[in-house]
C-alpha positions as CSV (number, residue, x, y, z in Angstrom):
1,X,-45.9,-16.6,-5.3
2,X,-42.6,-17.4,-4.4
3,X,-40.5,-14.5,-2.5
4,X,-37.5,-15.3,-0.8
5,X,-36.0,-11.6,-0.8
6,X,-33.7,-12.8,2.8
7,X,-31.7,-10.4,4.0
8,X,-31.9,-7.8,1.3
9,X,-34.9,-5.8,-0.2
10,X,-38.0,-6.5,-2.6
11,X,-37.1,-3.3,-4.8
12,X,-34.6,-0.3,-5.2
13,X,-36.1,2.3,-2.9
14,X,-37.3,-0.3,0.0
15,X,-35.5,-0.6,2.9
16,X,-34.6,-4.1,3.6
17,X,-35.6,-3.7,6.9
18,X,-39.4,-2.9,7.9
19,X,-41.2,-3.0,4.4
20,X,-44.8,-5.2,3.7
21,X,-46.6,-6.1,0.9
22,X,-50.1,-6.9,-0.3
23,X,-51.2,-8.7,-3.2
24,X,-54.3,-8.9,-4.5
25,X,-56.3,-10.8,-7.2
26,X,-58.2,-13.4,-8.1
27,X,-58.1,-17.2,-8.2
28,X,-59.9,-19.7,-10.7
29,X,-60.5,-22.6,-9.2
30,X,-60.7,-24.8,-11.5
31,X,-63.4,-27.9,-10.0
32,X,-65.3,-27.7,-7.1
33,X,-63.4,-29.3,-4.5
34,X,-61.4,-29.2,-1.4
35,X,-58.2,-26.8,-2.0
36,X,-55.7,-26.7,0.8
37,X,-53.8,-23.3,1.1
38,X,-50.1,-23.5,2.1
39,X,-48.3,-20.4,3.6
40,X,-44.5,-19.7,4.8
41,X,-44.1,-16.0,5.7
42,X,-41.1,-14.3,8.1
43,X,-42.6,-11.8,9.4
44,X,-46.3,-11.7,9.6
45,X,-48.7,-12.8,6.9
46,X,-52.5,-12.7,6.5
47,X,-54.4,-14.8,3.5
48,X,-57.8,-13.5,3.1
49,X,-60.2,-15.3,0.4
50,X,-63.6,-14.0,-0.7
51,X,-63.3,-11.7,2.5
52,X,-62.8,-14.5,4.9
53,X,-59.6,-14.3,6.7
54,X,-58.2,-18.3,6.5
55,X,-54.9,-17.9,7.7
56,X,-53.2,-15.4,9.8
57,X,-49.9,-14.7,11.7
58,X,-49.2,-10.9,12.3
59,X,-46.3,-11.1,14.6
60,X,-42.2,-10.9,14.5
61,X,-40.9,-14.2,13.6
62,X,-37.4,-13.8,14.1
63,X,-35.0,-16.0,12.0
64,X,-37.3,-18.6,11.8
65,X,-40.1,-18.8,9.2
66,X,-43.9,-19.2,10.2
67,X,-45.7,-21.8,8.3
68,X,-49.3,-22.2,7.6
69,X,-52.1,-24.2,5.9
70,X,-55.6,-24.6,5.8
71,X,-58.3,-26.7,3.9
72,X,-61.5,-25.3,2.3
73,X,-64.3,-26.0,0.3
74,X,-64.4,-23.9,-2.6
75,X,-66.7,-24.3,-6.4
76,X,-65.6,-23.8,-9.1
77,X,-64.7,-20.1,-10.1
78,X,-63.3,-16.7,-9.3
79,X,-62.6,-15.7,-5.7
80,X,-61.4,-12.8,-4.6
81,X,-58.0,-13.3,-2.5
82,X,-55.4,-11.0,-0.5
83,X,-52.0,-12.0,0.7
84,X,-50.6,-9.6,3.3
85,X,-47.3,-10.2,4.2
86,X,-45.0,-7.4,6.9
87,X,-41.2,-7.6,7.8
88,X,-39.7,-6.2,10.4
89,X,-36.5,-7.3,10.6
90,X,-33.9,-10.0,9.7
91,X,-34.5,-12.1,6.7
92,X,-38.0,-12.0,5.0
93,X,-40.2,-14.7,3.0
94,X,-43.3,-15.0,1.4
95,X,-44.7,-17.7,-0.3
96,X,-47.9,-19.3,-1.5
97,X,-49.0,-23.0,-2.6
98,X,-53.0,-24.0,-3.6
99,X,-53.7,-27.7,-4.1
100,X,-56.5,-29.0,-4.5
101,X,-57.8,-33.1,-3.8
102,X,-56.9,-35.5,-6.3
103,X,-54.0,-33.4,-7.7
104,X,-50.3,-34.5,-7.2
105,X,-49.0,-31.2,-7.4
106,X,-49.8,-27.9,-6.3
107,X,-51.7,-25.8,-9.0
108,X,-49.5,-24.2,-11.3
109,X,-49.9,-20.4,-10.1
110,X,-49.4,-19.0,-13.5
111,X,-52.9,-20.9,-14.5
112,X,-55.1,-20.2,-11.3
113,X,-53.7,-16.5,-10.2
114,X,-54.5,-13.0,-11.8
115,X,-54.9,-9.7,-11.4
């Protein structure tokens, strides 16, 4: 998830201005391991996984963008997960990166995210 919408709107119909967004889905992790869970939202943004909220920020940023990450411990499998994102004002991101130990790169989102 990649959304870099700025100044402008996420669809024909939404105001550019004061909108949010939720998605929701599943991830597949693919091994057990340790995934860390990258976030860069402007305004707030919430990342909930299996019902546990791991990463929040539900305030105005401004201009600038808030950036987040954790690290859990996760097996192998489907978990449920929700990305909440609000903007109030000013340009607006949302984005999402999952890596997990022992793996260059991120996981390719296409292969680890559905609905």
């Amino acid at each position: 998830m990649d959304f870099d919408w700025k100044s402008g709107s996420p669809e024909r119909g939404v105001p550019a201005d004061g909108f949010s967004t939720r998605l929701e889905g599943w991830f597949r992790a693919p091994k057990d391991g340790n995934y860390s869970l990258f976030v860069v939202s402007n305004d707030g943004a919430r990342l909930t996984l299996d019902e546990k909220v791991l990463l929040e920020s539900w305030q105005e940023q401004g201009w600038q963008n808030w950036f987040g990450t954790t690290d859990v411990k996760l097996l192998a499998g489907w978990h449920r997960i929700r990305l909440e994102h609000f903007e109030a004002r000013g340009g607006a991101r949302l984005l999402l990166r999952i890596g997990v130990d022992g793996e260059e790169r991120p996981l390719k989102q296409a292969d680890c995210l559905f609905h």
